[in-house]
N, C-alpha and C positions, 0 to 999 in steps of 0.2 A: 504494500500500500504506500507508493510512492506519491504527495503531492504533486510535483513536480512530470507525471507521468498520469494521472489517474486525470477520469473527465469529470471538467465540471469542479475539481477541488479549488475553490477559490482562501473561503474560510475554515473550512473541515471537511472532512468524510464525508459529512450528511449532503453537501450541497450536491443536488441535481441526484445522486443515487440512493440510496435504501441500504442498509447494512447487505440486506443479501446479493444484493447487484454489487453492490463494493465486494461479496467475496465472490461473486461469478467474475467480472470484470479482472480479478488478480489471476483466477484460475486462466481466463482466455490469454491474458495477455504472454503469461508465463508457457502457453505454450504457441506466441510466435504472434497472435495479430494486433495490429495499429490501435489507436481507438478509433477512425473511421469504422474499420469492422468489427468493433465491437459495439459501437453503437446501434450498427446495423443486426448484429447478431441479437444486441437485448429489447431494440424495441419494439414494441407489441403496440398494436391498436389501442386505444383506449377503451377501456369498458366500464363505467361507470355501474354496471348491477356486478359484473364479476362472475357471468355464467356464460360466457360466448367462446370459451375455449376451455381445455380442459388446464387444472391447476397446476403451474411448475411450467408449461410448456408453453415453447417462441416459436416463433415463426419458421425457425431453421434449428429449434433445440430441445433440450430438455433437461431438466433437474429429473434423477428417478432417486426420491426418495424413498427410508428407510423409517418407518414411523412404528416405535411402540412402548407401552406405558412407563417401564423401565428400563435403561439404557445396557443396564449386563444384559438383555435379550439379546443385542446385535454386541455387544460390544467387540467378542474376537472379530469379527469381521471389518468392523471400522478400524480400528487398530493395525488391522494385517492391510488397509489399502492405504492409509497411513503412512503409513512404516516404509511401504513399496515405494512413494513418492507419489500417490494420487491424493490431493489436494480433496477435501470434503465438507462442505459446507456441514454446518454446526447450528442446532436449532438448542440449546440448551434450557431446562427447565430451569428458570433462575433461583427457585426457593432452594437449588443445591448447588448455586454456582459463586466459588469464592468471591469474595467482595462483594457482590452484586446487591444494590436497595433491597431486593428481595427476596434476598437470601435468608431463609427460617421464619420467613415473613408468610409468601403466597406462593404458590404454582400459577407461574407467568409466564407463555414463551411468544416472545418477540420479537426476540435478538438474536440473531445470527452471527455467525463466526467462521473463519476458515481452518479447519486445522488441516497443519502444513507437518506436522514432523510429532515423533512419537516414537520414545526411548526404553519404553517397559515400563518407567518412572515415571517421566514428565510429559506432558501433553505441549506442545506448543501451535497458539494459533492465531492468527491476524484476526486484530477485533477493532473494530472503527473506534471504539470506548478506549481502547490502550493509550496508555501516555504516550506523544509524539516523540519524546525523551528515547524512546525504546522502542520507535519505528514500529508504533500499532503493533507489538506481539505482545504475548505473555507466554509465560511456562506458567502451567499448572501442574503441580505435583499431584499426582495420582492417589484417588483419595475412596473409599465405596461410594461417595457420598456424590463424589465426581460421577462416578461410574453409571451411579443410578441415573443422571440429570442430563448425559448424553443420549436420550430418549428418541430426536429427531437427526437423522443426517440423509446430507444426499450426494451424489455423485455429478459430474456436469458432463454434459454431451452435446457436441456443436458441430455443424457442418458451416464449408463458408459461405460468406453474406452476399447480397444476392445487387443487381442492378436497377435502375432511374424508375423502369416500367416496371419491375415488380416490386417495390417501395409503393407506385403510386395503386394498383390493385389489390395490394397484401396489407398495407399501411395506413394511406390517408382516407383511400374512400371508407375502408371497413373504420375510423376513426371518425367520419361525418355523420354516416350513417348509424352507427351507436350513441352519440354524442344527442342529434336528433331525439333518437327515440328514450333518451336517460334523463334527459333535465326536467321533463316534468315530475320522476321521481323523484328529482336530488332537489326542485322544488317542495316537495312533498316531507322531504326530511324538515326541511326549514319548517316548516307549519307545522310540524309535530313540535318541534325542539321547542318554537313561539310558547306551542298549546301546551305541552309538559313539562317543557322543559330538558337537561341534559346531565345524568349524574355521573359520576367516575368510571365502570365498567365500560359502557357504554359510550364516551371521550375517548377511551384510550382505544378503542376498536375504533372507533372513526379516524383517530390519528395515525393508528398503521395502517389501514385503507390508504388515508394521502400521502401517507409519505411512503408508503412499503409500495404503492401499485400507481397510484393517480399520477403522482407529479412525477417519480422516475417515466412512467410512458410518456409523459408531456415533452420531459429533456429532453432524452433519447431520441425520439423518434425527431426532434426538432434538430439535433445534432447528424441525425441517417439521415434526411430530407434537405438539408443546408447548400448543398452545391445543385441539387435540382430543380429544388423549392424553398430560394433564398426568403419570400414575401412569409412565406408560411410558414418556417422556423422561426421568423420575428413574432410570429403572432403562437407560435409554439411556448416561446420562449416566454412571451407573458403570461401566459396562462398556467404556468410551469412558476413563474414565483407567485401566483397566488395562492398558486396551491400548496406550495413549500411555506409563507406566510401562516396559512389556514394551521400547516402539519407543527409549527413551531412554536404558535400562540397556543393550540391545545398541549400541547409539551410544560410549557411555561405555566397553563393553570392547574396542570395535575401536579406541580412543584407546588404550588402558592397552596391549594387545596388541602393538601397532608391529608389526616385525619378529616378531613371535609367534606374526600368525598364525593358525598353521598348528597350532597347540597346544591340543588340548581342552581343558586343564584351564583355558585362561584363560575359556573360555564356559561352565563348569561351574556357575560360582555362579547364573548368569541361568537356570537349569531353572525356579529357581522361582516365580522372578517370572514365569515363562511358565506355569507349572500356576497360578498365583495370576489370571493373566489367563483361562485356561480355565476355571476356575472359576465366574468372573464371566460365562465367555458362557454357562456351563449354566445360571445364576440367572436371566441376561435370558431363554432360552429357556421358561423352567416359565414366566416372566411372561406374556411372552407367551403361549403357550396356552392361559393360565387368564383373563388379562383380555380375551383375544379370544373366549373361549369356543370353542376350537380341539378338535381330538378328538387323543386321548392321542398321540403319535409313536412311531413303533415306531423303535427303536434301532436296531434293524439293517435302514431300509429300502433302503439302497444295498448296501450288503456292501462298500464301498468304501473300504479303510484308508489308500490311500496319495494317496487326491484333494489333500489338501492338502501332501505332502511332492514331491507334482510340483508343483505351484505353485509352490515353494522353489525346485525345480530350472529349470522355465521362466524367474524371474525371474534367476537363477544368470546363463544364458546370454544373457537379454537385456542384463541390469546391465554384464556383462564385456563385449560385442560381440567376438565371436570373431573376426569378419569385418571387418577395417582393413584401407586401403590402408599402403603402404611407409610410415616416417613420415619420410621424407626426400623422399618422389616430388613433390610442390611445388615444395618447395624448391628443388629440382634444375631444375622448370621454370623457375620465376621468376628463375635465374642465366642461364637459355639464351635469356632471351629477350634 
């Protein structure tokens, strides 16, 4: 995780990528392509509900994830690819991951990491969170506690990036045309959020929504589109810090919040940096239309208000993992042996 080499790094890690696109992005690069091709390799259409392709998979790729409740299920196996030198993206359960806010706290996953190397003892892994002092790694000393909390990992698979014509058929129309048919949902968030309001669970599943999938698609694809569709990267590109805005200001009130919360009024102020990011996606969409030369979209082609407030809720339940082993059941092993 080079600044100086990585896209998009102006201020940190976070700008323009998502932790897990910062460890796919290190995997691609490490085995040979540019960031022109890597941007083209990671951007995807936008999809605002998050059901138009299947999960993990690009236009030319794939993450094949390894998902289960306890991480000694897979564990020899992550290890031995490891060890081999295949790079593995890292989903860790944070209520077992050193340091971490959440550590003995909750069962939280949604941070990602890469591990790069793995000595029997130590685990070491590129993590956007690592101190720049120490070039975004850590060693982790190998711990059950460790072991149990590497629950998700995946492998990465790429073929290379593709040309102008299939950018604009793979890319921006399927990006107009989801765009179209999503904003009277992500309207539809707003008037709930108004009506209910918005408590802590449910914040921080919106916030890896915009920053794990919305606004990486925005960069990206504004970065693969930039020498074809210079007007359209511009209009990419703003729509891409609104939403980075939107992902930064919910960040900032789940800090202020603490014990909180559970309290609307602390996520009241952020309505509108969220209608100010809506806003910005209904502008990239007329763009779109009109520079693609697209036929007018009918507003109500889905009838569909609540696509993207179940997204919220899907990612709710995946971010929490409902499903944990005992968080003593290790422990208790590795005394009886």
């Amino acid at each position: 995780m080079d600044p100086g080499l990585s896209l998009g790094w102006d201020d940190g890690p976070m700008d323009g990528l998502s932790c897990l696109l910062r460890c796919v992005e290190s995997a691609l690069r490490a085995e040979g392509l540019d960031n022109r091709e890597i941007a083209q390799a990671l951007a995807v259409p936008l999809d605002l509900r998050g059901d138009r392709r299947k999960s993990s998979w690009f236009r030319h790729g794939r993450l094949d994830w390894r998902n289960a409740v306890d991480g000694h299920e897979h564990w020899d196996e992550f290890t031995a690819l490891v060890a081999a030198g295949t790079p593995c993206v890292l989903m860790p359960d944070r209520y077992y991951w050193p340091g971490d806010e959440f550590e003995g706290v909750a069962h939280f996953l949604d941070h990602m990491v890469l591990a790069v190397a793995y000595d029997g003892e130590v685990l070491e892994v590129l993590d956007t969170d690592a101190p720049p002092a120490d070039g975004y790694r850590r060693r982790i000393p190998v711990t059950p506690d460790v072991v149990r909390g590497c629950c998700r990992f995946a492998t990465v698979h790429f073929t290379p990036p593709d040309d102008a014509a299939a950018l604009r058929t793979t890319l921006l129309e399927p990006t107009a045309v989801a765009l179209a048919e999503d904003l009277p949902a992500l309207r539809a968030v707003a008037r709930r959020w108004r009506r209910d309001g918005l408590t802590g669970p449910a914040a921080r599943a919106l916030h890896v929504v915009v920053l794990g999938a919305v606004q990486p698609s925005l960069f990206l694809t504004a970065l693969a589109v930039e020498q074809a569709y210079p007007a359209l990267a511009t209009e990419l590109l703003a729509a891409s810090r609104a939403a980075q805005k939107l992902g930064r200001t919910l960040i900032g009130a789940h800090r202020w919040a603490g014990a909180q919360a559970d309290d609307t009024s602390v996520y009241a102020p952020v309505l509108a940096v969220f209608e100010a990011c809506e806003a910005a996606l209904a502008r990239l969409g007329d763009e779109l239309h009109r520079q693609l030369d697209l036929p007018t979209p009918d507003p109500d082609a889905t009838g569909d208000d609540e696509g993207v407030w179940r997204r919220i809720v899907r990612n709710q339940a995946w971010c929490y993992a409902d499903r944990v082993a005992p968080a003593d059941q290790h422990r208790d092993e590795e005394r009886n042996r």
